[in-house]
PDB file of N, CA, C and O in Angstrom:
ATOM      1  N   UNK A   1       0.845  -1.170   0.000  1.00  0.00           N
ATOM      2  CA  UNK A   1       0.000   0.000   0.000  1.00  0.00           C
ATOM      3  C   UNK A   1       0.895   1.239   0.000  1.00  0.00           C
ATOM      4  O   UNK A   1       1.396   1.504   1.093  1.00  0.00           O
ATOM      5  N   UNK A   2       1.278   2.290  -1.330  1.00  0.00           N
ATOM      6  CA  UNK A   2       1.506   3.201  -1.195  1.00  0.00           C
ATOM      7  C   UNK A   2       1.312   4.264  -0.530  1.00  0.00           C
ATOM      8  O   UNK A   2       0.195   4.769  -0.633  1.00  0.00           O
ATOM      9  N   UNK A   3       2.227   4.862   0.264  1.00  0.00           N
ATOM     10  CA  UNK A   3       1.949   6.429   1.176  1.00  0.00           C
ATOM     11  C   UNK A   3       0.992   7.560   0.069  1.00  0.00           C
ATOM     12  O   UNK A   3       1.093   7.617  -1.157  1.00  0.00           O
ATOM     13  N   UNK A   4       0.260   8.219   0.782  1.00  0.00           N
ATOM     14  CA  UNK A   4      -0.433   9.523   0.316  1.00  0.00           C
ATOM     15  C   UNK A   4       0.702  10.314   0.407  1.00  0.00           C
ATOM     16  O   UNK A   4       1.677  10.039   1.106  1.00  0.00           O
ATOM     17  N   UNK A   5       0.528  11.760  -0.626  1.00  0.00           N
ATOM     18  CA  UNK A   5       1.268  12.475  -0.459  1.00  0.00           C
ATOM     19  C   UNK A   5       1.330  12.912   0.393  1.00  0.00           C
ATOM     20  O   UNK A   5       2.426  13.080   0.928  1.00  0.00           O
ATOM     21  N   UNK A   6      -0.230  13.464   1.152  1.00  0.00           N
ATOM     22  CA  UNK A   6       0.327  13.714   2.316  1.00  0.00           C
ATOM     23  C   UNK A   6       1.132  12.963   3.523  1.00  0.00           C
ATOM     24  O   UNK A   6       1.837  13.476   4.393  1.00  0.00           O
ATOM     25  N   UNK A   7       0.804  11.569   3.304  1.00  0.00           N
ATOM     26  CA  UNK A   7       1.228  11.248   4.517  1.00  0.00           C
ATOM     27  C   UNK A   7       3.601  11.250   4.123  1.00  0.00           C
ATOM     28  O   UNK A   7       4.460  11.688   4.889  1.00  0.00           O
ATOM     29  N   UNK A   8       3.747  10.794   3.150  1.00  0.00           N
ATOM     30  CA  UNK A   8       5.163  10.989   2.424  1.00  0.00           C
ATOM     31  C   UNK A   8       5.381  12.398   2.702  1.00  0.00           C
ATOM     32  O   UNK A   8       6.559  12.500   3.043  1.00  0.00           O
ATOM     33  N   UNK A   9       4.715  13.730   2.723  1.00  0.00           N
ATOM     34  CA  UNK A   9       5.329  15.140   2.989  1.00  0.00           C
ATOM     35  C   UNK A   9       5.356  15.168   4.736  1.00  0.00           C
ATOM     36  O   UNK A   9       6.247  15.818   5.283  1.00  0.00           O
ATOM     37  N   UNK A  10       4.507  14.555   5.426  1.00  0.00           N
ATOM     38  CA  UNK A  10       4.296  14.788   7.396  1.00  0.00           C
ATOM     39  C   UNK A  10       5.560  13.234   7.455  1.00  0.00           C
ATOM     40  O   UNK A  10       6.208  13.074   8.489  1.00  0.00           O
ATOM     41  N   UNK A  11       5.682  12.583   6.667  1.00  0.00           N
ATOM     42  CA  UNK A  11       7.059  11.790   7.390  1.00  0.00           C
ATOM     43  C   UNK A  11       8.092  12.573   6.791  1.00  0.00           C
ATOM     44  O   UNK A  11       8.409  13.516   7.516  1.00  0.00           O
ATOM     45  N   UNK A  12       8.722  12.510   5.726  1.00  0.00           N
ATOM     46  CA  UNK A  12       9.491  13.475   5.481  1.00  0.00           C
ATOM     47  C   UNK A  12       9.949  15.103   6.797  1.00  0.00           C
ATOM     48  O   UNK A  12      10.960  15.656   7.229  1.00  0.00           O
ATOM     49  N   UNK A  13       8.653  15.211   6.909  1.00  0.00           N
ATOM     50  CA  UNK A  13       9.173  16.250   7.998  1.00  0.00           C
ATOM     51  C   UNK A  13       9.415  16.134   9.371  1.00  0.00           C
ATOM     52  O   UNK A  13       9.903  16.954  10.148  1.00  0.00           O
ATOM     53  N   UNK A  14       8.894  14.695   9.606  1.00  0.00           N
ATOM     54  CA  UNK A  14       8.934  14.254  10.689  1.00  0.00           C
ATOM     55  C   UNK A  14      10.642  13.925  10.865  1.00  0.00           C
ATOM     56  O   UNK A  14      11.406  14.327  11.742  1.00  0.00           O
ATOM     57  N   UNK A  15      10.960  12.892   9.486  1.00  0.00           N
ATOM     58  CA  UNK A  15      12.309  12.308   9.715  1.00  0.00           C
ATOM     59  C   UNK A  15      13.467  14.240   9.652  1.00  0.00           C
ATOM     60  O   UNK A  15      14.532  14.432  10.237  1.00  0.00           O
ATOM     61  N   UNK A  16      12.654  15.328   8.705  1.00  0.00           N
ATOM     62  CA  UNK A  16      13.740  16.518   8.866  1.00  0.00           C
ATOM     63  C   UNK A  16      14.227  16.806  10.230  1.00  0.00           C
ATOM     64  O   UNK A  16      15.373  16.615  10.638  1.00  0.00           O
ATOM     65  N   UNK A  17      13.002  17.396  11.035  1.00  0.00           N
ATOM     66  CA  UNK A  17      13.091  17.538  12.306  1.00  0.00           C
ATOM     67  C   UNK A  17      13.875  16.464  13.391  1.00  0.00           C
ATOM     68  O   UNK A  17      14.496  16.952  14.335  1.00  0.00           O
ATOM     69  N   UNK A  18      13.821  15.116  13.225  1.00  0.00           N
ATOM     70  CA  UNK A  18      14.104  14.334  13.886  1.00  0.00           C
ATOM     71  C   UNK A  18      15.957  14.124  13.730  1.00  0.00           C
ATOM     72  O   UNK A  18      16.709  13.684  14.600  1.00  0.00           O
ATOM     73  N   UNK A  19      16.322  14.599  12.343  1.00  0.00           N
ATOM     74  CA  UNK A  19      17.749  14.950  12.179  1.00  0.00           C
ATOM     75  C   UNK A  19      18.234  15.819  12.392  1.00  0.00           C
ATOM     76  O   UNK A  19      19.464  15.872  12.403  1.00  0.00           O
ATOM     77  N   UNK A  20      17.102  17.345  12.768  1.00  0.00           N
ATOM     78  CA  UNK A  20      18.057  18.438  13.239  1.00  0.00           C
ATOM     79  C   UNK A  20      18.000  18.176  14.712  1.00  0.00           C
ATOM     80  O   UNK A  20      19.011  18.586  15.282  1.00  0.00           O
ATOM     81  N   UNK A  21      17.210  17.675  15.411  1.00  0.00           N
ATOM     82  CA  UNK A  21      17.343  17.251  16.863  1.00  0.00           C
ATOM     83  C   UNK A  21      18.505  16.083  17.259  1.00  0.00           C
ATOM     84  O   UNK A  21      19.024  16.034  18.374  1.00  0.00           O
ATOM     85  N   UNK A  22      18.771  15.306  16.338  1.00  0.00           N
ATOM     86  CA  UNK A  22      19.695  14.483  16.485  1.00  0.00           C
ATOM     87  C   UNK A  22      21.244  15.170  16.377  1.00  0.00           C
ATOM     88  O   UNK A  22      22.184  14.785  17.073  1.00  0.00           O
ATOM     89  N   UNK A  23      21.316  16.077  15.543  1.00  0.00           N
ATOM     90  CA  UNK A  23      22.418  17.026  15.373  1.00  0.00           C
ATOM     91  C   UNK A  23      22.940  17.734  16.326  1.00  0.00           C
ATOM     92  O   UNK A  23      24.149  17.760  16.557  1.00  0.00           O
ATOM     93  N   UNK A  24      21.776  18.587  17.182  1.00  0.00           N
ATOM     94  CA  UNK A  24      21.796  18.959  17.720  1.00  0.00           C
ATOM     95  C   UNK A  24      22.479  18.540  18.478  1.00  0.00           C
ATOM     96  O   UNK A  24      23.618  19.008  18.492  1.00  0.00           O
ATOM     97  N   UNK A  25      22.099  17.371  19.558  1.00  0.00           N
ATOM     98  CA  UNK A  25      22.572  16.643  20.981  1.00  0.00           C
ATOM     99  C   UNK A  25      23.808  16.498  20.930  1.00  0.00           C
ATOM    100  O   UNK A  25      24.356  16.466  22.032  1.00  0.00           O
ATOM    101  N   UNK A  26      24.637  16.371  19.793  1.00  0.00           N
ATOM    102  CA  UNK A  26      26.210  16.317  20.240  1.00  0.00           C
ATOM    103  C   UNK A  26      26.449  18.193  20.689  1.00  0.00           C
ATOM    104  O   UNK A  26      26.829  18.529  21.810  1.00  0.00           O
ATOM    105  N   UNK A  27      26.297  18.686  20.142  1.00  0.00           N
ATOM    106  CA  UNK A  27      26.158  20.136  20.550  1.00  0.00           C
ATOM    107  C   UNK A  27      26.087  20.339  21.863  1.00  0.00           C
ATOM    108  O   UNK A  27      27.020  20.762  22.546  1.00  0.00           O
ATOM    109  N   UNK A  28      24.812  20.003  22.328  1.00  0.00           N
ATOM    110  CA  UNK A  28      24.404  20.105  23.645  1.00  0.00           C
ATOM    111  C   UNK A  28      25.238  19.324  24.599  1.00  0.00           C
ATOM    112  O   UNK A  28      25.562  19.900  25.637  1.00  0.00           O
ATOM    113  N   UNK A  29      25.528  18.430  24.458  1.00  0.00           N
ATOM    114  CA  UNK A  29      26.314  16.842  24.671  1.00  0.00           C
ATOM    115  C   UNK A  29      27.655  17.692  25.375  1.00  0.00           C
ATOM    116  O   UNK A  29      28.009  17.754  26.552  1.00  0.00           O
ATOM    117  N   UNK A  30      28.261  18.342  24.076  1.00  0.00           N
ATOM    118  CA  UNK A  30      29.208  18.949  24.722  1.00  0.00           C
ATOM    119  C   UNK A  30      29.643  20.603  25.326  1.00  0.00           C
ATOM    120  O   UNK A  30      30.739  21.143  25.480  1.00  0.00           O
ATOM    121  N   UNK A  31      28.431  21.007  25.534  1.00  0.00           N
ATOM    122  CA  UNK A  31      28.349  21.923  26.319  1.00  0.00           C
ATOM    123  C   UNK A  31      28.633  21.598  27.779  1.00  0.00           C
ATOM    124  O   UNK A  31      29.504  22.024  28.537  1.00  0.00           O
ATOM    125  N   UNK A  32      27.376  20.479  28.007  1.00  0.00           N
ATOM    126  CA  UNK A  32      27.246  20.093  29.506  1.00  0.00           C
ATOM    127  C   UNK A  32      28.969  19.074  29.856  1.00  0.00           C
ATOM    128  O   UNK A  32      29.197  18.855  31.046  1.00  0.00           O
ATOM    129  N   UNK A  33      29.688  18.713  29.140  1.00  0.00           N
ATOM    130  CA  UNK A  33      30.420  18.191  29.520  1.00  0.00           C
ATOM    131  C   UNK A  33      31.682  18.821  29.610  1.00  0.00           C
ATOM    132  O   UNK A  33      32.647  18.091  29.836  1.00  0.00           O
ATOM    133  N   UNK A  34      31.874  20.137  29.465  1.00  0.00           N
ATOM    134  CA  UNK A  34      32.466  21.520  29.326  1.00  0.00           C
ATOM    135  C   UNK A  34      32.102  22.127  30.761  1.00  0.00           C
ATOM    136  O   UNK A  34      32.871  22.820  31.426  1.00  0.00           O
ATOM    137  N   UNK A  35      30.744  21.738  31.151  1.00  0.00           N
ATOM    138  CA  UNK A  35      30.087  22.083  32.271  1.00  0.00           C
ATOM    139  C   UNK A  35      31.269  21.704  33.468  1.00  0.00           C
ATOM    140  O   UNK A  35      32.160  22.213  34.147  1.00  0.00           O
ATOM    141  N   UNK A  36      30.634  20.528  33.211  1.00  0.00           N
ATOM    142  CA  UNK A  36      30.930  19.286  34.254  1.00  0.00           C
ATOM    143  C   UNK A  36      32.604  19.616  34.245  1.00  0.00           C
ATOM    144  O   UNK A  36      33.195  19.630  35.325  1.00  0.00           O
ATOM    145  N   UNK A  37      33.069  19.783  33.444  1.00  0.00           N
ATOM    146  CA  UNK A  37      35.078  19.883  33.437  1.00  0.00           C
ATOM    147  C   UNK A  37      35.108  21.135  34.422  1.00  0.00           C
ATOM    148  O   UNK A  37      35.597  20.911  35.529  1.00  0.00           O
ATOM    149  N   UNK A  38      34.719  22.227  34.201  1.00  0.00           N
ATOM    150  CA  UNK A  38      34.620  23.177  35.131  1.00  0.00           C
ATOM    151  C   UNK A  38      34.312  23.035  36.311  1.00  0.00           C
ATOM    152  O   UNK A  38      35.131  23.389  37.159  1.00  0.00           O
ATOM    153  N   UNK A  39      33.547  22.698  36.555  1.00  0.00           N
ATOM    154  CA  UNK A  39      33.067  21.915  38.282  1.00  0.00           C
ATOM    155  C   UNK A  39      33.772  21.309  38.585  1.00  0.00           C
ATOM    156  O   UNK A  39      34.064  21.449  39.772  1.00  0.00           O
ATOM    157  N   UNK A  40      34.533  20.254  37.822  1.00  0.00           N
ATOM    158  CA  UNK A  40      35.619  19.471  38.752  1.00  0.00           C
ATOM    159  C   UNK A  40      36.685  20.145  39.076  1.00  0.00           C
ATOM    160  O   UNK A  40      37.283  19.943  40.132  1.00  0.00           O
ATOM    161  N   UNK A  41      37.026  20.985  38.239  1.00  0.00           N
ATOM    162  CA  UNK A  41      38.290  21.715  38.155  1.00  0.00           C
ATOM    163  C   UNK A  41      38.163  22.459  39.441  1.00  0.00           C
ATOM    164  O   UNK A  41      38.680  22.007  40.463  1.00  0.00           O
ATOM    165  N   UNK A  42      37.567  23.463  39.436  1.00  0.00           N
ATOM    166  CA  UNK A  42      37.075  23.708  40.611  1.00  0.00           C
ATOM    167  C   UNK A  42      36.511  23.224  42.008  1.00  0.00           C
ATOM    168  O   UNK A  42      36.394  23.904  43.027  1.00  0.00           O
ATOM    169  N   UNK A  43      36.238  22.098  41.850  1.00  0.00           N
ATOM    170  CA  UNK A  43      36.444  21.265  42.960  1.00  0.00           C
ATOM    171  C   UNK A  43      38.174  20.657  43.622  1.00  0.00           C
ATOM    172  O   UNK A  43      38.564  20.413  44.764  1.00  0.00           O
ATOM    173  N   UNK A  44      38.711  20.608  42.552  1.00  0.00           N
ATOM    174  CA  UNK A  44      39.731  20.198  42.496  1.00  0.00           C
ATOM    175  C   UNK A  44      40.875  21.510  43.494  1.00  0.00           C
ATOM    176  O   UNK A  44      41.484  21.323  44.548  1.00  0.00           O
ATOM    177  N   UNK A  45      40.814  22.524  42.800  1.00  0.00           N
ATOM    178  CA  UNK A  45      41.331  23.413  43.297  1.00  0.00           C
ATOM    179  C   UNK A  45      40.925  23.747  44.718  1.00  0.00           C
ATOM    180  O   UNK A  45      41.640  24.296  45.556  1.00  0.00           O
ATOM    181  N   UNK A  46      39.677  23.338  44.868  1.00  0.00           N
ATOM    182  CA  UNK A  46      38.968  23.810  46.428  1.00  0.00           C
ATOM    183  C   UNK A  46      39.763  22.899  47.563  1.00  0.00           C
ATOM    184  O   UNK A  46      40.313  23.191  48.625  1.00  0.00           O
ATOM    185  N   UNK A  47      39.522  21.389  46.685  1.00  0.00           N
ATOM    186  CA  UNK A  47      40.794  20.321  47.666  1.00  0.00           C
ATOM    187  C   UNK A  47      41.909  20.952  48.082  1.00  0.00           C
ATOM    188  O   UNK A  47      42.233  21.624  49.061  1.00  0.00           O
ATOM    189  N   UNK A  48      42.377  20.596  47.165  1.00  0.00           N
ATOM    190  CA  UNK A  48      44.045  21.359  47.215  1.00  0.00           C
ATOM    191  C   UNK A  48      44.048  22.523  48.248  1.00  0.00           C
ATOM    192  O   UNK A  48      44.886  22.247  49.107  1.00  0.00           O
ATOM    193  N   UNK A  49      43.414  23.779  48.523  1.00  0.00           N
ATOM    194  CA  UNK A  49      43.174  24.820  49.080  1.00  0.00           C
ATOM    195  C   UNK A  49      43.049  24.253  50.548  1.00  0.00           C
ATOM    196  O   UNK A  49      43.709  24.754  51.459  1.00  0.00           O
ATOM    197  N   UNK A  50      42.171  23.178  50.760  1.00  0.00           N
ATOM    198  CA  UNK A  50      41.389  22.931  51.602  1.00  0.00           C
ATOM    199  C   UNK A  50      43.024  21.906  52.736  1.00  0.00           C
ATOM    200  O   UNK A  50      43.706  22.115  53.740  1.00  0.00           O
ATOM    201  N   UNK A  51      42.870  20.878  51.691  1.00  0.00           N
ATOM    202  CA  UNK A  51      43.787  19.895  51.967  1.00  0.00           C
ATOM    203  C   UNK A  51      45.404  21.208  52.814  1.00  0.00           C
ATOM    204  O   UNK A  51      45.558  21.257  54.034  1.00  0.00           O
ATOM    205  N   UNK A  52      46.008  21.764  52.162  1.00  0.00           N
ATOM    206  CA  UNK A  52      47.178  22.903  52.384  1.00  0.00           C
ATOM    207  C   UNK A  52      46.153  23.649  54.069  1.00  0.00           C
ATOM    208  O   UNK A  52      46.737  23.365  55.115  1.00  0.00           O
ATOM    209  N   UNK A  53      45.280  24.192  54.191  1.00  0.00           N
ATOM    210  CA  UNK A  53      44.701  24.621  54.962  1.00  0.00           C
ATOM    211  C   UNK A  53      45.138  23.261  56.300  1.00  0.00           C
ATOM    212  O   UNK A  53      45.862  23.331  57.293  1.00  0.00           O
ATOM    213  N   UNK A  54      44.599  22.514  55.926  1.00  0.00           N
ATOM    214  CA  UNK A  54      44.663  21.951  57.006  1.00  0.00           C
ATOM    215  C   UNK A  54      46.184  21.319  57.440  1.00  0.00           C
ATOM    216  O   UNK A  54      46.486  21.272  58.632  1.00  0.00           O
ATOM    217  N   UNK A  55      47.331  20.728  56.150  1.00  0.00           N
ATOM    218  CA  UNK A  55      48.351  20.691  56.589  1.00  0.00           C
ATOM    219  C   UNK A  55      48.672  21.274  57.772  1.00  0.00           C
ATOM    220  O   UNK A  55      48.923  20.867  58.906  1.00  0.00           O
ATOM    221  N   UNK A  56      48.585  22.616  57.082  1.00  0.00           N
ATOM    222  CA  UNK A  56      49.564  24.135  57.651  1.00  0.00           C
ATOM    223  C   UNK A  56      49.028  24.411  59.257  1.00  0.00           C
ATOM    224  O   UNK A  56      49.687  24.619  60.276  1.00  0.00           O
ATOM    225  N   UNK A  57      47.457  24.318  59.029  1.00  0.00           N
ATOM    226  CA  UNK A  57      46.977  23.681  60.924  1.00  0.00           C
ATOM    227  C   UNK A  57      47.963  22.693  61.334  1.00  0.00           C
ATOM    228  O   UNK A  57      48.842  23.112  62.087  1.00  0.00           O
ATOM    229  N   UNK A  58      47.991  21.724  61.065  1.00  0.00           N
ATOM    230  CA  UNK A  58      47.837  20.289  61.937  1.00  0.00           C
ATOM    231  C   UNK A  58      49.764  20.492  62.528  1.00  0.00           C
ATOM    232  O   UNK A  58      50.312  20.031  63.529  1.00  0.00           O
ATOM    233  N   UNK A  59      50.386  21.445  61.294  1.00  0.00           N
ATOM    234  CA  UNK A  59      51.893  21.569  61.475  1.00  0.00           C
ATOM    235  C   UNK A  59      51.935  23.409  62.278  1.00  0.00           C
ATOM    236  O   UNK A  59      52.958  24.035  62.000  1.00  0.00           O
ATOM    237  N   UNK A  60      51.229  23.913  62.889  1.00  0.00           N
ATOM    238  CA  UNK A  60      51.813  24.550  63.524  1.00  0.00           C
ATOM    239  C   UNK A  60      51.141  24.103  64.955  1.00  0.00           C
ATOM    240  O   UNK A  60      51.557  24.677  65.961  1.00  0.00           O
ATOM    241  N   UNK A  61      50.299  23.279  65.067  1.00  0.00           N
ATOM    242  CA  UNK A  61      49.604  22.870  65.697  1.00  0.00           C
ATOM    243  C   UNK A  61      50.254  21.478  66.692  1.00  0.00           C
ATOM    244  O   UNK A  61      49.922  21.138  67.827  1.00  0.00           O
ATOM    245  N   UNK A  62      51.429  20.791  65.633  1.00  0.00           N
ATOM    246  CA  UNK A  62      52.412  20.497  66.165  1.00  0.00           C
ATOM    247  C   UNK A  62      51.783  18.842  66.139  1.00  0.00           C
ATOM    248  O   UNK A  62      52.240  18.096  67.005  1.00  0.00           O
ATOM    249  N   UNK A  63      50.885  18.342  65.292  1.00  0.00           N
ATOM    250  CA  UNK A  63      49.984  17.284  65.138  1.00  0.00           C
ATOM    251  C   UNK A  63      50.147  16.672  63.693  1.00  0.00           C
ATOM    252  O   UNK A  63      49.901  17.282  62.653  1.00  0.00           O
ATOM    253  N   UNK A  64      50.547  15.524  63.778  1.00  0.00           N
ATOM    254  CA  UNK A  64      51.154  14.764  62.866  1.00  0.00           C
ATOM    255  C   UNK A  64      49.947  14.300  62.050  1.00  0.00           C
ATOM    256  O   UNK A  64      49.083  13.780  62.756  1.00  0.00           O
ATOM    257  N   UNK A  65      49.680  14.352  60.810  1.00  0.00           N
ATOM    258  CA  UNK A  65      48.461  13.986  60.329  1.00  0.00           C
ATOM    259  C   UNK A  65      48.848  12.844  59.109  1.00  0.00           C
ATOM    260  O   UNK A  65      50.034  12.885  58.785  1.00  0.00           O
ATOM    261  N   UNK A  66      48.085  11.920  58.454  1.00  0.00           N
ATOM    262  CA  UNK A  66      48.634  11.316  57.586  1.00  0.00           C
ATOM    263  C   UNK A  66      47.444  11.183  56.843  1.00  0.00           C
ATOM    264  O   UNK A  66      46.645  10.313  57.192  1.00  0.00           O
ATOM    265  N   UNK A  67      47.142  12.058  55.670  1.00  0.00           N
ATOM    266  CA  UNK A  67      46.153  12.139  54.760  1.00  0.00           C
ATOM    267  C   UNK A  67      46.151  10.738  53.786  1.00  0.00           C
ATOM    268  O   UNK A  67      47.243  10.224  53.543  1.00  0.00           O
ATOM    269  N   UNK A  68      44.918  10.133  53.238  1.00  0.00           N
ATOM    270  CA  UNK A  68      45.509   9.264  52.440  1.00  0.00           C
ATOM    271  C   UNK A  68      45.735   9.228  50.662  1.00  0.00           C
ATOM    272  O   UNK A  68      45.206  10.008  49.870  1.00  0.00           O
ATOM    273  N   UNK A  69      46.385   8.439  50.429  1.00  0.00           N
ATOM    274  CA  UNK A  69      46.949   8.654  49.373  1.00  0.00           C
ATOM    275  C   UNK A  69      46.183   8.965  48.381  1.00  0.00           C
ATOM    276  O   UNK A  69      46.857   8.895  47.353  1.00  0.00           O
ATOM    277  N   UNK A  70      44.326   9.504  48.001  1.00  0.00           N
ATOM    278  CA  UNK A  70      43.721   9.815  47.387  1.00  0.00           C
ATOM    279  C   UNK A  70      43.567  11.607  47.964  1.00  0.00           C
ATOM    280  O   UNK A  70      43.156  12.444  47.161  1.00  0.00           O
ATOM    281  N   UNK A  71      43.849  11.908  49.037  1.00  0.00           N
ATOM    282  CA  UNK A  71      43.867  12.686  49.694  1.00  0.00           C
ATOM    283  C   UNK A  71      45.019  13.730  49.474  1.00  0.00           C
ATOM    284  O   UNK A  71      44.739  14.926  49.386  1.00  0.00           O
ATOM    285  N   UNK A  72      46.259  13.302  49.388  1.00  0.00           N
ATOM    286  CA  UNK A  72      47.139  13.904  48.650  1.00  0.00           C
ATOM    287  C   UNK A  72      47.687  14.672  47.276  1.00  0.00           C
ATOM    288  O   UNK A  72      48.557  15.473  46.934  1.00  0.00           O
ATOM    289  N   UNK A  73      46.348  13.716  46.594  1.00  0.00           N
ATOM    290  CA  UNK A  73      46.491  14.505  45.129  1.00  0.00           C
ATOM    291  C   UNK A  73      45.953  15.774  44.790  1.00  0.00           C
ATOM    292  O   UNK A  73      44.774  15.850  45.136  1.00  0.00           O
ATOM    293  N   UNK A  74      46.319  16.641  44.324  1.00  0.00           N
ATOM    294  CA  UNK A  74      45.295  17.694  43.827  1.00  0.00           C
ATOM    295  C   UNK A  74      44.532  17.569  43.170  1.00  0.00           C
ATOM    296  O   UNK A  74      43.523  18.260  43.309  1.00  0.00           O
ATOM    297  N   UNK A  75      44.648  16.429  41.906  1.00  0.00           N
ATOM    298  CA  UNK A  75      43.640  16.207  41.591  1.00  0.00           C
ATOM    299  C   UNK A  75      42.964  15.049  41.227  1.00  0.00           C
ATOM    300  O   UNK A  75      43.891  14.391  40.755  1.00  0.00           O
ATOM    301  N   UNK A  76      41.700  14.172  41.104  1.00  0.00           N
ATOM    302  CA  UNK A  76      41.502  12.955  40.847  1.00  0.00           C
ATOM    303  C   UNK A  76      41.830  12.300  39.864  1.00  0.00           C
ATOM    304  O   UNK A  76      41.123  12.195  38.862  1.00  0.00           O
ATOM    305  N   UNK A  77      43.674  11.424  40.108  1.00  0.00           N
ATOM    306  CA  UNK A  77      44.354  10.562  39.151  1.00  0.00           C
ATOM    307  C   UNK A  77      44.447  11.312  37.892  1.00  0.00           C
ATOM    308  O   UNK A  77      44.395  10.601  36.888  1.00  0.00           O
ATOM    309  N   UNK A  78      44.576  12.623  37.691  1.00  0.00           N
ATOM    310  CA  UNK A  78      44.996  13.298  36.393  1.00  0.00           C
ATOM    311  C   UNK A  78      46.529  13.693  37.398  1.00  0.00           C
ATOM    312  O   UNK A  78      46.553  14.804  37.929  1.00  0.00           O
ATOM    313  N   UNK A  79      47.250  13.126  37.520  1.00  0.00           N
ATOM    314  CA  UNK A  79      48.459  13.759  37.396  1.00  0.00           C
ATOM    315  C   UNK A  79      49.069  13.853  36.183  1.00  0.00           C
ATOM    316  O   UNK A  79      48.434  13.826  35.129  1.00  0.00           O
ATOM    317  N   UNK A  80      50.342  13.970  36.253  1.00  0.00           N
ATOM    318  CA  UNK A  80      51.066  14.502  34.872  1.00  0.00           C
ATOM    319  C   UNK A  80      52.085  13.249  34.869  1.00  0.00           C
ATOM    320  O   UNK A  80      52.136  12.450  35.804  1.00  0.00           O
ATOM    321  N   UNK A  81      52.766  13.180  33.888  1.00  0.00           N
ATOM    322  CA  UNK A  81      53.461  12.404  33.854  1.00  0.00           C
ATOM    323  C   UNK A  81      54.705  12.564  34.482  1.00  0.00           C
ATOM    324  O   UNK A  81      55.399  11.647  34.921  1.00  0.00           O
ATOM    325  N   UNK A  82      55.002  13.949  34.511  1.00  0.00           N
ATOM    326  CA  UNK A  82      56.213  14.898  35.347  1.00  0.00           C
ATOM    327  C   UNK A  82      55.887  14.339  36.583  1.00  0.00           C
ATOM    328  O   UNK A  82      56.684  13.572  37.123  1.00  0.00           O
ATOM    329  N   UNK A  83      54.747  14.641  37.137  1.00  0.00           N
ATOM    330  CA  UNK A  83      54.869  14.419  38.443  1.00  0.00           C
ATOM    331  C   UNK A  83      54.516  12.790  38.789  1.00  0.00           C
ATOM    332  O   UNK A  83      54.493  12.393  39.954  1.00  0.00           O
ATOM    333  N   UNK A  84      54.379  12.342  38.207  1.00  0.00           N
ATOM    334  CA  UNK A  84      54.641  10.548  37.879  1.00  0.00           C
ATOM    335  C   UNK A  84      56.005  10.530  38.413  1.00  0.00           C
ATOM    336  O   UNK A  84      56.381  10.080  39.495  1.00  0.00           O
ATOM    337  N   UNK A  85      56.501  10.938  37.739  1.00  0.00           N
ATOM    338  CA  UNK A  85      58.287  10.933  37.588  1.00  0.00           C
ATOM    339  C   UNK A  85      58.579  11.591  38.882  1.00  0.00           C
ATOM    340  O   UNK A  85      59.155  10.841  39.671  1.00  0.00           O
ATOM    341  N   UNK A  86      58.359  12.699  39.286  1.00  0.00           N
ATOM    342  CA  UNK A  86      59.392  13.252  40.205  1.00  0.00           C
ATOM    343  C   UNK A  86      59.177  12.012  41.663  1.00  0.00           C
ATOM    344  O   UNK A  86      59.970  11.519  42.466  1.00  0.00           O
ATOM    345  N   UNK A  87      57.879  11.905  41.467  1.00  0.00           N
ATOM    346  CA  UNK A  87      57.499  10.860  43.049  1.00  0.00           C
ATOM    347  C   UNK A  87      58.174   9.616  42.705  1.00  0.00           C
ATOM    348  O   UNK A  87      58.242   8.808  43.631  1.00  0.00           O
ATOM    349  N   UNK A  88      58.664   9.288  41.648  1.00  0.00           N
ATOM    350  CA  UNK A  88      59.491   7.863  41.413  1.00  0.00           C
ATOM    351  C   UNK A  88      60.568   8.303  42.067  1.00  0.00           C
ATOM    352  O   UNK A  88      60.993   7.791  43.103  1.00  0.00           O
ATOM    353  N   UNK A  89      61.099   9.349  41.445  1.00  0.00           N
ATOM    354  CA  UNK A  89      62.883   9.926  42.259  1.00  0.00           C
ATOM    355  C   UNK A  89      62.763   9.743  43.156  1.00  0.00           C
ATOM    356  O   UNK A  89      63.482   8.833  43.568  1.00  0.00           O
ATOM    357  N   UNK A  90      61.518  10.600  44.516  1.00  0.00           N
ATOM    358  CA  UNK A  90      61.738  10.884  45.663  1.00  0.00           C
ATOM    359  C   UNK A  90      62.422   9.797  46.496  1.00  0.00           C
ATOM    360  O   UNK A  90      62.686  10.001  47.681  1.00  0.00           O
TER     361      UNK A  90
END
C-alpha cells in the first residue's frame, strides 16, 4: 500500500526535524560536559586549598596527620606524567 502524499510530505518532515534534533545533541552533549570539566576543576582546586589549609593547621599545631593517598592529590588521578616521575625519584 503506497503512502499519500500527504502522509510521504508529514514523514518526510517528521524524519527533517528528527535529524536536526539528532544534530543537535552532540552540541548540547558537549556543552554540559564543558560544564561538568569546570566543576571538577574547581572542585579540584577547592581540595588542594582545603587539603594545604589543614596541613599548615595540623603543622603549627604540632599534630602529625597522615592524609591518604587519594587525599594527597590535587587532583583525581589526572596527574602529569612529570609528576609521575618526580614521586618515582623521591
Amino acid at each position: 500500500m503506497p503512502l499519500t502524499k500527504e502522509q510521504e510530505e508529514l514523514y518526510k518532515k517528521t524524519m527533517d526535524e528528527a535529524k536536526a534534533q539528532f544534530e543537535n545533541i552532540d552540541a548540547e552533549m558537549e556543552q554540559e560536559i564543558q560544564k561538568t570539566r569546570e566543576i571538577l576543576a574547581n572542585l579540584q582546586a577547592s581540595k588542594k586549598h582545603f587539603q594545604q589549609i589543614y596541613q599548615a593547621t595540623a603543622n603549627l599545631l604540632g599534630v602529625e596527620v597522615e592524609l591518604n593517598n587519594d587525599d594527597q592529590g590535587a587532583s583525581l588521578g589526572n596527574e602529569s606524567d612529570e609528576d609521575k616521575a618526580e614521586k618515582k625519584q623521591a
